[in-house]
Backbone as JSON Lines, residues from 0, in Angstrom:
{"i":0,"aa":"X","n":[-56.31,-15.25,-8.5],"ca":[-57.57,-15.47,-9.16],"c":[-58.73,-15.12,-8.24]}
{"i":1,"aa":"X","n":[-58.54,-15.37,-6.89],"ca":[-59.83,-15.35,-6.01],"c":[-60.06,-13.54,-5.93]}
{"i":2,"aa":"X","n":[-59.01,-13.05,-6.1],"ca":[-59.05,-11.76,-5.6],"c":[-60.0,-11.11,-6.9]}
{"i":3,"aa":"X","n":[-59.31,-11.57,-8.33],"ca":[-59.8,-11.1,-9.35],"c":[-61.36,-11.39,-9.53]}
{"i":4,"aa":"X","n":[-61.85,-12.87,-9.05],"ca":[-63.23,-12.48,-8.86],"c":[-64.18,-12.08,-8.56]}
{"i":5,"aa":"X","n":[-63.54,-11.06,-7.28],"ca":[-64.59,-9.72,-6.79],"c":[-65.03,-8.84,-7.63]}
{"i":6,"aa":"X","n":[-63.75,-8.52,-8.67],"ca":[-64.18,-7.05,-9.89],"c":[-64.53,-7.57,-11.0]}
{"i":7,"aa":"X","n":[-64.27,-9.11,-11.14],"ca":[-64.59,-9.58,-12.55],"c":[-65.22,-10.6,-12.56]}
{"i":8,"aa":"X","n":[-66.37,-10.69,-13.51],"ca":[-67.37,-11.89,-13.72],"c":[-67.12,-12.87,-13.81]}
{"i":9,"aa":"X","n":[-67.06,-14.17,-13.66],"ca":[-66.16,-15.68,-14.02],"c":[-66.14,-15.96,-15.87]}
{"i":10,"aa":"X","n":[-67.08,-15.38,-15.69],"ca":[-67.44,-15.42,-17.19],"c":[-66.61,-14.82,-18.0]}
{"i":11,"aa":"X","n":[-65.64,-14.32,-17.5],"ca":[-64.48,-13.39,-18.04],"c":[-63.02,-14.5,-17.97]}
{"i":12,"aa":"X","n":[-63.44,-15.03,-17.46],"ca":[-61.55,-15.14,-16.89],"c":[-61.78,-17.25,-16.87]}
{"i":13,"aa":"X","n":[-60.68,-17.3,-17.42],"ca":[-60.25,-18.72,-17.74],"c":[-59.05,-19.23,-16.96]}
{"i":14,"aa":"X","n":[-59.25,-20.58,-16.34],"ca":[-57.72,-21.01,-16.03],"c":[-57.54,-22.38,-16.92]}
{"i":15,"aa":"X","n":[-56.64,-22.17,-17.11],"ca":[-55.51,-23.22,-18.57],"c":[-55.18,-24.15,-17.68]}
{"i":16,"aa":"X","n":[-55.47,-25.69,-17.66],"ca":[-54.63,-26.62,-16.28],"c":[-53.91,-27.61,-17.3]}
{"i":17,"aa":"X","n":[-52.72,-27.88,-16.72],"ca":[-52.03,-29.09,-17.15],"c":[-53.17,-30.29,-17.75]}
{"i":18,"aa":"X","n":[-53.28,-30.56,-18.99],"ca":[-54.13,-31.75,-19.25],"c":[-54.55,-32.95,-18.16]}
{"i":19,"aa":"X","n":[-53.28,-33.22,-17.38],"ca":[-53.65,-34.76,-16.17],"c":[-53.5,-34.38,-15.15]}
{"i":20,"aa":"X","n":[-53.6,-33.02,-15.07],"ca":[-53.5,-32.84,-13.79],"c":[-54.5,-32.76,-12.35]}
{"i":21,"aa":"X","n":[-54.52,-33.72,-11.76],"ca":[-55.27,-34.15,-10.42],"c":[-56.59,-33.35,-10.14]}
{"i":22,"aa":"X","n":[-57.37,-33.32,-10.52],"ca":[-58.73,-32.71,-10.6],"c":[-58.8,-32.32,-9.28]}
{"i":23,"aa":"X","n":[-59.05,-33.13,-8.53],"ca":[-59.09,-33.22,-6.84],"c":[-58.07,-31.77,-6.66]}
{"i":24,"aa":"X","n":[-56.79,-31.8,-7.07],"ca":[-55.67,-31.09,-6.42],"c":[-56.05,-29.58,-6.96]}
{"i":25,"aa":"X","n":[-57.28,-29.21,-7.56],"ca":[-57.47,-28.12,-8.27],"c":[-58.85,-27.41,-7.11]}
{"i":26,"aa":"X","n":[-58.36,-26.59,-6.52],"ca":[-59.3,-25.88,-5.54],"c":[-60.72,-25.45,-6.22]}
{"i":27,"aa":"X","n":[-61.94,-25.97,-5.43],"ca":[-63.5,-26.1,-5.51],"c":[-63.41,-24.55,-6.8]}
{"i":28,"aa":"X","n":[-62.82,-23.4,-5.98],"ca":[-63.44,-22.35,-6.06],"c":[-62.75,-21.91,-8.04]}
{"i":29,"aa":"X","n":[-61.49,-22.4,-7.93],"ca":[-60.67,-22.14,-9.15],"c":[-61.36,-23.21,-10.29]}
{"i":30,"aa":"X","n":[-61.91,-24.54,-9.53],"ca":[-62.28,-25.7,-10.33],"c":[-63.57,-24.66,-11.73]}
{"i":31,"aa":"X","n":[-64.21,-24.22,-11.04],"ca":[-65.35,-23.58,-12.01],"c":[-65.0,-22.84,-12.88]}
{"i":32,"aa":"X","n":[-63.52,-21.88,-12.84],"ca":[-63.18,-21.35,-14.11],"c":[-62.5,-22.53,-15.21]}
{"i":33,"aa":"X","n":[-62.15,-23.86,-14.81],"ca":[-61.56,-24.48,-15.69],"c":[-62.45,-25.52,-16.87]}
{"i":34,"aa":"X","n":[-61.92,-26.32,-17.61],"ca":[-62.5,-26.66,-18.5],"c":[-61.95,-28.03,-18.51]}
{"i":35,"aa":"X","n":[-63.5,-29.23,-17.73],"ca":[-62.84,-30.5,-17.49],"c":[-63.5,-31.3,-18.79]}
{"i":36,"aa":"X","n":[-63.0,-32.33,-19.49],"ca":[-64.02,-33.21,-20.17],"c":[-63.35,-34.64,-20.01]}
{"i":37,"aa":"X","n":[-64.11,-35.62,-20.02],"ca":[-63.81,-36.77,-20.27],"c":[-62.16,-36.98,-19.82]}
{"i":38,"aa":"X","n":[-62.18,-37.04,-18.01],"ca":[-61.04,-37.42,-17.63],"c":[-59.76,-36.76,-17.58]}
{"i":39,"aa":"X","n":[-59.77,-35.51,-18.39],"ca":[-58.7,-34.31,-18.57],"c":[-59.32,-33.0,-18.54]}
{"i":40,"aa":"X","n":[-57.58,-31.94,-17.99],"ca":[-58.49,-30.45,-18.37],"c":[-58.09,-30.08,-20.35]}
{"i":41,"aa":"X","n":[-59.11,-29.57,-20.57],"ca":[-59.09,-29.14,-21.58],"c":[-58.81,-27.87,-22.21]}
{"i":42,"aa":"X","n":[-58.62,-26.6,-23.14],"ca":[-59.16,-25.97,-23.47],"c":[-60.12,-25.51,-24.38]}
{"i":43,"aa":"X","n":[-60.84,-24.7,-24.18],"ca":[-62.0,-24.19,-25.6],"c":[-61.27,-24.11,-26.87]}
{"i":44,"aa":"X","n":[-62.77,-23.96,-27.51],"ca":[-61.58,-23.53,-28.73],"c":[-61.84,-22.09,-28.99]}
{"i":45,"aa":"X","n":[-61.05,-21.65,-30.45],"ca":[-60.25,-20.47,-30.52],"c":[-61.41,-19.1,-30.2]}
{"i":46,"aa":"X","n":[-62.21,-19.75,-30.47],"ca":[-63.21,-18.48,-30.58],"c":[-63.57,-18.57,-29.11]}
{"i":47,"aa":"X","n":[-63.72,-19.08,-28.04],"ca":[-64.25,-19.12,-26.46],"c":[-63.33,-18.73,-26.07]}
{"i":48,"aa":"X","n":[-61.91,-18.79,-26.72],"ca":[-60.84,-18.33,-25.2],"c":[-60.49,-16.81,-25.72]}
{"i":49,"aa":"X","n":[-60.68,-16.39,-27.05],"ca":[-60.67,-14.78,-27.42],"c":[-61.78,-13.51,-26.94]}
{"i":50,"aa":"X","n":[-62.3,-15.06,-25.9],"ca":[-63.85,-13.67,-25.32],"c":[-63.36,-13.5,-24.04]}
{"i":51,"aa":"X","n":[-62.07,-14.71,-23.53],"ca":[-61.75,-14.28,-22.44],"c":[-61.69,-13.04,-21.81]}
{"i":52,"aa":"X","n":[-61.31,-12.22,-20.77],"ca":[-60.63,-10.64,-20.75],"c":[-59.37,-11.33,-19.93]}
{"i":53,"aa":"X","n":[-59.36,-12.09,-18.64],"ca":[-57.81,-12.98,-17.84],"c":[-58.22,-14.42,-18.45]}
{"i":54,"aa":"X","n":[-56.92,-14.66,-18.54],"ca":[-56.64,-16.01,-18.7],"c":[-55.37,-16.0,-18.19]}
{"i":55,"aa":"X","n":[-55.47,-17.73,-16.29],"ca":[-54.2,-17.93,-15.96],"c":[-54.05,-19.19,-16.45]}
{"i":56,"aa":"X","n":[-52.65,-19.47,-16.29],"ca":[-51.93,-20.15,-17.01],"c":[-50.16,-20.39,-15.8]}
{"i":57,"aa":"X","n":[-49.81,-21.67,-15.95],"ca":[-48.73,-22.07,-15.66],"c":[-47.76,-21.54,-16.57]}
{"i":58,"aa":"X","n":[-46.8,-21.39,-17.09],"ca":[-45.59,-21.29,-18.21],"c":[-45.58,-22.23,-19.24]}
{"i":59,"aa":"X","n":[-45.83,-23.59,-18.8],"ca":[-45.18,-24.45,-19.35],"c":[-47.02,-24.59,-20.0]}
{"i":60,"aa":"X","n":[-48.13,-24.76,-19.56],"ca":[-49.54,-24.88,-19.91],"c":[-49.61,-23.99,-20.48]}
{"i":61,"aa":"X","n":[-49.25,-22.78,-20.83],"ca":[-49.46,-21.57,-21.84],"c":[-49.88,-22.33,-23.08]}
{"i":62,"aa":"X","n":[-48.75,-22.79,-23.43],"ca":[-48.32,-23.35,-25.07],"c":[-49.83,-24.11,-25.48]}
{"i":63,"aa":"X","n":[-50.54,-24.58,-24.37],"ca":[-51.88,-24.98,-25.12],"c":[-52.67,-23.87,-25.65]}
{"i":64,"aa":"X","n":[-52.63,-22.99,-25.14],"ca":[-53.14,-21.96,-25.5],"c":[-52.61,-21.37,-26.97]}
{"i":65,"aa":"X","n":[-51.56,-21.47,-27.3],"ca":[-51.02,-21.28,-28.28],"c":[-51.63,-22.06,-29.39]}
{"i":66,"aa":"X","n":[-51.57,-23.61,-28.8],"ca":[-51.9,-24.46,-29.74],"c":[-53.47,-24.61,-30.51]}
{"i":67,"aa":"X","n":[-53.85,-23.63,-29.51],"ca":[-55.47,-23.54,-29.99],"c":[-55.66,-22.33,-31.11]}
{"i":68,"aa":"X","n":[-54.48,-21.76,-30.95],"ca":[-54.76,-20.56,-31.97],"c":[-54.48,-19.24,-31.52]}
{"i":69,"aa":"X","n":[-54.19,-18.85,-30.13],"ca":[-54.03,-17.57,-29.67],"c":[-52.9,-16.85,-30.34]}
{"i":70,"aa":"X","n":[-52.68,-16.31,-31.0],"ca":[-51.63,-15.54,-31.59],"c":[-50.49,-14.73,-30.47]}
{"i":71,"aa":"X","n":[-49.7,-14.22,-31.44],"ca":[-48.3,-13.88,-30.59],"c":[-49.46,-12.36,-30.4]}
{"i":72,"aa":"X","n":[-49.4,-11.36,-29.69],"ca":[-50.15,-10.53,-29.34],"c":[-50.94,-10.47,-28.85]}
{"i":73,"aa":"X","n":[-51.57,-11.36,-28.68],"ca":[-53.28,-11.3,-27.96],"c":[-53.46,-10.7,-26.8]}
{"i":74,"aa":"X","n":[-52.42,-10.54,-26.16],"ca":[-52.71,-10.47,-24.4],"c":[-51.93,-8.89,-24.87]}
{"i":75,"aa":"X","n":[-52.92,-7.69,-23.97],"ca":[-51.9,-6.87,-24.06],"c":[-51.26,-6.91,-22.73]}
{"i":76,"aa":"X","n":[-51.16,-7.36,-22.09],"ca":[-50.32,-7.62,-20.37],"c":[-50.17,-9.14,-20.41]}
{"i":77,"aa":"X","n":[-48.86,-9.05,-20.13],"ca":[-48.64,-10.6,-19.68],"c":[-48.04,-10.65,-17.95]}
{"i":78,"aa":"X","n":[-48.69,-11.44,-17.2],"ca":[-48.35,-11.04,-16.38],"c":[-47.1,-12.28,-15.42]}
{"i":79,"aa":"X","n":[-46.12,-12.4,-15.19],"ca":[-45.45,-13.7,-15.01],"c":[-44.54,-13.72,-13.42]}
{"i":80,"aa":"X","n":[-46.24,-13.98,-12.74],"ca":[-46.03,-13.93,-11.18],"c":[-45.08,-15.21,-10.81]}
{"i":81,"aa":"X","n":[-44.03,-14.82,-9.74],"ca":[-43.44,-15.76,-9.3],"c":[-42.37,-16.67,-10.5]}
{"i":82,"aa":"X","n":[-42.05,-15.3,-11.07],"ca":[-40.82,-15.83,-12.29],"c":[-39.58,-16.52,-11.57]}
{"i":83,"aa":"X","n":[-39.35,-16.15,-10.24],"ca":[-38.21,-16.58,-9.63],"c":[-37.92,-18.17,-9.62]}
{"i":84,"aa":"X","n":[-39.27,-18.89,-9.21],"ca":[-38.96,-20.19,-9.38],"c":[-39.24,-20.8,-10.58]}
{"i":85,"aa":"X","n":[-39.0,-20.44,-11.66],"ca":[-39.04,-20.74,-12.71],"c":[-38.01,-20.82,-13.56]}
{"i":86,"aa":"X","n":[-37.09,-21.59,-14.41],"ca":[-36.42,-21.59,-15.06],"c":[-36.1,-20.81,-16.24]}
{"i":87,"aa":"X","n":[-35.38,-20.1,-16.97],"ca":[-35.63,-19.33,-18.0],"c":[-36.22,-20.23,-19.51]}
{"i":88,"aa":"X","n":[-35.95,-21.35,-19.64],"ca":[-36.73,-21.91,-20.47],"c":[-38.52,-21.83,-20.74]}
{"i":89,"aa":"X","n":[-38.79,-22.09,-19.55],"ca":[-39.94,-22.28,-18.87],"c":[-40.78,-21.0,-19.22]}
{"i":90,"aa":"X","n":[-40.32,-20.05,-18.69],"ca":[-40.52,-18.4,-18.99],"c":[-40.69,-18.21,-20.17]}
{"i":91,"aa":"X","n":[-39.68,-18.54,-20.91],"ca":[-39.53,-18.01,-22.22],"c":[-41.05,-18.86,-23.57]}
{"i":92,"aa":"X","n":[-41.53,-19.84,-22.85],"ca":[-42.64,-21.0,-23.18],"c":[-44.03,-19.48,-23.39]}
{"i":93,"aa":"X","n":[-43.61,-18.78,-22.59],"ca":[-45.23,-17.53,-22.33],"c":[-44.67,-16.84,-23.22]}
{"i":94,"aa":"X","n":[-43.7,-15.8,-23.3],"ca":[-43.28,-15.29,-23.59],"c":[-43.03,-15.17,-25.67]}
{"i":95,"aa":"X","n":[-42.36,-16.14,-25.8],"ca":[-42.2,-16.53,-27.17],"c":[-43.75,-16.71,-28.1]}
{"i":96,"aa":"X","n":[-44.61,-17.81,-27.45],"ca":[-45.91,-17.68,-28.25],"c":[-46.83,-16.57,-28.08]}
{"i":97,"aa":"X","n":[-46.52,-15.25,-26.63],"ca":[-47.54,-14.85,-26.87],"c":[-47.33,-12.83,-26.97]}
{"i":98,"aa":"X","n":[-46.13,-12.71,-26.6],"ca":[-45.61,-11.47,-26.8],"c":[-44.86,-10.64,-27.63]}
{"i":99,"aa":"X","n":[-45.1,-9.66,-27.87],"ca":[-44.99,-8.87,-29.34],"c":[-44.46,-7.43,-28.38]}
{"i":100,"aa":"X","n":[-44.27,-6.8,-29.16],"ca":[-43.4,-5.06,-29.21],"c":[-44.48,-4.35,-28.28]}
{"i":101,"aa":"X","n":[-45.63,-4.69,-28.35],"ca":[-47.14,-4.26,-28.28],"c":[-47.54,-4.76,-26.55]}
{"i":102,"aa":"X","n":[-47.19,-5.88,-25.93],"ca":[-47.28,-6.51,-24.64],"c":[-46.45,-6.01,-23.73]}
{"i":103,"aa":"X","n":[-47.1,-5.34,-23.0],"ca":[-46.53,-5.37,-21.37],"c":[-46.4,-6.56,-21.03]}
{"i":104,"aa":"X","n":[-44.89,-7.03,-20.36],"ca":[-44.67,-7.97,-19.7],"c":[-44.16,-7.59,-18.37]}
{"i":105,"aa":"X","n":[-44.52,-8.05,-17.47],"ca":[-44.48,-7.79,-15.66],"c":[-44.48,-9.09,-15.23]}
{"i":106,"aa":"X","n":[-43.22,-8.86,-14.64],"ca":[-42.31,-10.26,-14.22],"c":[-42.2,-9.81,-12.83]}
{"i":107,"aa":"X","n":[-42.86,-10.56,-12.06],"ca":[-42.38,-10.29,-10.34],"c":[-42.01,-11.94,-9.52]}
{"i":108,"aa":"X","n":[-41.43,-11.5,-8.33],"ca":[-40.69,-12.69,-8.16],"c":[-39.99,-12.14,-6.75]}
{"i":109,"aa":"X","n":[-39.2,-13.08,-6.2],"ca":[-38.5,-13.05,-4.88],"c":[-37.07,-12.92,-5.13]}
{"i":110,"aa":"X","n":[-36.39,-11.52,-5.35],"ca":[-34.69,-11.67,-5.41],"c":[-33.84,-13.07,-4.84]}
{"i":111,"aa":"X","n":[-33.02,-13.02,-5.18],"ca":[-32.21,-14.88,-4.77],"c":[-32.83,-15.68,-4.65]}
{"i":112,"aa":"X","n":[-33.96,-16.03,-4.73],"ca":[-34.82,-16.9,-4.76],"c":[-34.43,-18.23,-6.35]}
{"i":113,"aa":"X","n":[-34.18,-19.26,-6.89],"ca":[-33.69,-19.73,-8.05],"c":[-34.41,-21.05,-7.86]}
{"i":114,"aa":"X","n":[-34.7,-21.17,-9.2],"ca":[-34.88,-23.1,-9.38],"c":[-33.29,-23.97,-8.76]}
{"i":115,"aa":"X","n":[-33.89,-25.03,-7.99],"ca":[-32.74,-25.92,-7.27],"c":[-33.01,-27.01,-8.01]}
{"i":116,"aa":"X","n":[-34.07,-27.44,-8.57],"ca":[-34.3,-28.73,-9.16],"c":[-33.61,-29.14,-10.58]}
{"i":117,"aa":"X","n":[-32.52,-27.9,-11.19],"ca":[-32.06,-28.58,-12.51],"c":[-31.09,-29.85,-12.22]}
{"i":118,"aa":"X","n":[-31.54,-31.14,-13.27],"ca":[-30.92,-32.16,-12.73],"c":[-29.85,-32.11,-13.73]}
{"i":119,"aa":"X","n":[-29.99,-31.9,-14.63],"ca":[-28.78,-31.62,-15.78],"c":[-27.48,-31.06,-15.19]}
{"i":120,"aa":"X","n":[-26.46,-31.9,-15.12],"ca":[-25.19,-31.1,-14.96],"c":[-24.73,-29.76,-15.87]}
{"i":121,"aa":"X","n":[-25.13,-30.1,-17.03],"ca":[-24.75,-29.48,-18.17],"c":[-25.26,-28.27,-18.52]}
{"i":122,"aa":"X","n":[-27.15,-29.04,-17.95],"ca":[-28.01,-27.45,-18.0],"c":[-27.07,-26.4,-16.88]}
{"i":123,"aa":"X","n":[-26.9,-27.45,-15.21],"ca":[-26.59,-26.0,-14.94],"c":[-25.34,-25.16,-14.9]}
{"i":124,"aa":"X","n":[-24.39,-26.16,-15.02],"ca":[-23.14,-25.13,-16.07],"c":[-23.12,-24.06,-17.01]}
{"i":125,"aa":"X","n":[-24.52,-24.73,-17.37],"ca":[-24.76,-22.98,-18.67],"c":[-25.66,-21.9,-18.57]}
{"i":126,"aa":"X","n":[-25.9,-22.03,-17.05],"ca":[-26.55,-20.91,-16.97],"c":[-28.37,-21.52,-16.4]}
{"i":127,"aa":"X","n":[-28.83,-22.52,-16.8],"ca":[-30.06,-23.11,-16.56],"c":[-30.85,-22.94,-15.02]}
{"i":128,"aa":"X","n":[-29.78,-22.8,-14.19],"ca":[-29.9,-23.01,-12.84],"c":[-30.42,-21.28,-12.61]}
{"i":129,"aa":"X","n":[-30.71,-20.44,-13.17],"ca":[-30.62,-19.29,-13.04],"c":[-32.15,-18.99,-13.9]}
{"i":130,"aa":"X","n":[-32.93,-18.11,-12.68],"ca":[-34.18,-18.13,-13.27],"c":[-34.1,-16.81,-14.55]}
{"i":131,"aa":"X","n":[-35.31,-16.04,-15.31],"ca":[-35.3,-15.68,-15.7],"c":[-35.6,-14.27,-14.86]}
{"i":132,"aa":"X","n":[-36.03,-14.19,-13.93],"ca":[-36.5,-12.99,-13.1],"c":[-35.06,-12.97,-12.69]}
{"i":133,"aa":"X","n":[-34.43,-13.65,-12.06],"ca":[-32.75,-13.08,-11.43],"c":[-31.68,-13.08,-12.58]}
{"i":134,"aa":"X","n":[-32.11,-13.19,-13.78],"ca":[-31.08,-12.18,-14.95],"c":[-31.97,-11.39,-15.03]}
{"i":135,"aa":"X","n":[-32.85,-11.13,-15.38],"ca":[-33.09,-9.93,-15.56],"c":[-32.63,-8.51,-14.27]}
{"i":136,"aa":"X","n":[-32.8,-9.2,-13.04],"ca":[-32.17,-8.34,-11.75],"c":[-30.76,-8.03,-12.13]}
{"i":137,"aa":"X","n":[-29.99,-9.4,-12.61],"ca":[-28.58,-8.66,-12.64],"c":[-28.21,-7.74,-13.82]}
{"i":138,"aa":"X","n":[-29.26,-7.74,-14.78],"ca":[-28.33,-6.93,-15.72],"c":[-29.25,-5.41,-15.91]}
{"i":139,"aa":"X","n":[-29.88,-5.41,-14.93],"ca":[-31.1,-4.15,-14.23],"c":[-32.09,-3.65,-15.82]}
{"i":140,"aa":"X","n":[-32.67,-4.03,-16.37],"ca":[-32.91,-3.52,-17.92],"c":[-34.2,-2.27,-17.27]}
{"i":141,"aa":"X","n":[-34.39,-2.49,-16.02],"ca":[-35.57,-1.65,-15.07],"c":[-34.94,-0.02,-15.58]}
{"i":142,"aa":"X","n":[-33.08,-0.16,-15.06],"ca":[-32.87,1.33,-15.2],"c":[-32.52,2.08,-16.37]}
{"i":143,"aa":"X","n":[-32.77,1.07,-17.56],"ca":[-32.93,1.48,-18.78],"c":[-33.72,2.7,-19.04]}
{"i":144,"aa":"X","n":[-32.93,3.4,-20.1],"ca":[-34.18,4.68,-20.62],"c":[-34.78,3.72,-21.77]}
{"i":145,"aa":"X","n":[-33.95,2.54,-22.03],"ca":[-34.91,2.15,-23.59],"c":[-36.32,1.54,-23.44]}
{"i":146,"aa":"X","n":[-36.99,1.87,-24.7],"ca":[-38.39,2.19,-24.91],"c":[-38.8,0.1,-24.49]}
{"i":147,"aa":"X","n":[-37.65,-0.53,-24.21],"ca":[-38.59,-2.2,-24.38],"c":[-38.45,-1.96,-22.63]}
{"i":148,"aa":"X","n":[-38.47,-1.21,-21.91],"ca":[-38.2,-1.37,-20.29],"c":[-39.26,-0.29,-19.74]}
């Protein structure tokens, strides 16, 4: 974000925060793109966050965005830095509400790098323990000729 505010106006670009999440723990400089009211972060509504041009977002904080109205398409780039420590559920939270045939999605991340925190035995027997950036490495869809790669 800090980098993006050299080429782009603040006035452009939104960050989405977990509703309770620690005001304090939200850096001075990032604090001004967010949206605090009465004790929580918030978001705008539908018509303030469609003037956005960036909007960041956690995975799992996306879905507010959703909930305000952003449609599956809106974003033509999705961008899903640091997919590695992320679970494929989690991933799939951006992904599902907001990408269409039409969205670039760019998933970057640290090879072997994986979520350690699934506490579920069960989740990670089935695969849970395994982010969404390291299936996608193993089954390479990069060296695809097809048109979704």
């Amino acid at each position: 974000m800090r980098g993006l505010k050299k080429a782009i106006p603040e006035s452009h670009m939104f960050r989405a925060n977990a509703a309770f999440r620690e005001k304090e723990d939200v850096p001075e400089d990032i604090l001004s793109l967010s949206l605090y009211k009465e004790e929580c972060f918030v978001c705008p509504r539908l018509q303030r966050l469609r003037e956005f041009k960036v909007i960041f977002s956690t995975f799992m904080s996306s879905f507010r965005l959703h909930s305000q109205g952003l449609p599956v398409g809106h974003f033509s780039h999705i961008f899903m830095v640091d997919a590695s420590s992320a679970i494929e559920p989690e991933a799939m939270v951006t992904l599902a509400n907001f990408a269409d045939k039409n969205t670039a999605v760019i998933v970057t991340g640290e090879a072997g790098s994986s979520p350690s925190w699934v506490r579920s035995e069960i989740g990670r027997k089935n695969g849970l323990k395994i982010s969404y950036f390291e299936r996608l490495c193993k089954c390479r869809p990069h060296h695809s000729l097809g048109p979704s790669f």
